[in-house]
N, C-alpha and C positions, 0 to 999 in steps of 0.2 A: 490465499494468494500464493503463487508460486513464486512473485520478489516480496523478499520483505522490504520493511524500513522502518525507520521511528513512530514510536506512537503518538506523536505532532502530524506528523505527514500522513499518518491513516488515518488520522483527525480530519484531516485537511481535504481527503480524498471521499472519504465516506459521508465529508458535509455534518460531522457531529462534533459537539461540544468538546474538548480537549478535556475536562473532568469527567468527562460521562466514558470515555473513551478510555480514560486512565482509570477507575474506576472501576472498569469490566475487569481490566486487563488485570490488577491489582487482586481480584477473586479468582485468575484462571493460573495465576500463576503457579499450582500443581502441575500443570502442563504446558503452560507457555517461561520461556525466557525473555523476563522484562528486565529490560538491565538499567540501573539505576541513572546511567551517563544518558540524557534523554538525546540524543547524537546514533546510539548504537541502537542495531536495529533486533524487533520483538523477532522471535521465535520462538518453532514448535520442539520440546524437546523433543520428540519421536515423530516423524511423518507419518507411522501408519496414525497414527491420530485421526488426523484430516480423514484419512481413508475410511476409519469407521463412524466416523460426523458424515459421511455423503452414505454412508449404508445404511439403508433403513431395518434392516434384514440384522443388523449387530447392533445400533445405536436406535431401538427402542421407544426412547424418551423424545418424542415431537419437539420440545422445546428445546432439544441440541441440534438434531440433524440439519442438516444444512444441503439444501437444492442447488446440487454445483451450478444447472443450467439458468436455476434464476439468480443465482449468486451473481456467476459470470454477467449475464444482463444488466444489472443494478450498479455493478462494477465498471463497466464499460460505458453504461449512460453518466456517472459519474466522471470519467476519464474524457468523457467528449465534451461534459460541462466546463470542466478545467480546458482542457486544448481550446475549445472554441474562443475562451476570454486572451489566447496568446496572442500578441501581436507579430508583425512583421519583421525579419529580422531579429531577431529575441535577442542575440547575441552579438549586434552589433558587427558583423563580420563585415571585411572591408571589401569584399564583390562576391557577384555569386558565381554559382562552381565549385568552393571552397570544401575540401577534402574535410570529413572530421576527424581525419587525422593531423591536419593543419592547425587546426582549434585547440587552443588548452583547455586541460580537463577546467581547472579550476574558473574558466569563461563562464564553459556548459552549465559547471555545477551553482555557479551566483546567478547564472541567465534561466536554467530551467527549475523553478522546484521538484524536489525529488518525487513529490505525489503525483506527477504530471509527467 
């Protein structure tokens, strides 16, 4: 993914177990930053990372590579599953029109989950 976030909320997003999730994460952590504050969000220590998980040509091993285009896919049907459950208004805002510059951050961030 090009945003990160916690690994509650790629829990959340990918529709898997929060131990099954934390669990992966916990064995990649040679290469991933899991930061203990479950708030702060996972990362890749080096990006070309990712870039040799989508090459099949340097990463070899089937069981890493990673299909950016069906990634993205599975990704996005997931993201539509989330949006579609949002209701109207999410935030409560007092007419429409309203600038999201007008919105406090802190509306957005209780009104929208961050996996969404």
């Amino acid at each position: 993914m090009f945003n990160t976030m916690p690994a509650r909320n790629l829990a959340q997003l990918l529709q898997i177990p929060f131990k099954v999730v934390s669990r992966t994460l916990d064995s990649l952590r040679s290469v991933l930053s899991v930061p203990e504050n479950e708030s702060h969000h996972v990362r890749l220590f080096h990006l070309s990372f990712r870039d040799f998980l989508q090459d099949s040509q340097r990463c070899r091993d089937s069981r890493f590579q990673i299909d950016e285009k069906g990634t993205h896919t599975s990704l996005f049907r997931n993201c539509m599953e989330h949006i579609s459950q949002l209701h109207e208004n999410i935030c409560d805002l007092w007419g429409p029109g309203v600038l999201i510059t007008e919105i406090p951050d802190d509306t957005i961030q209780k009104s929208i989950p961050l996996h969404v």
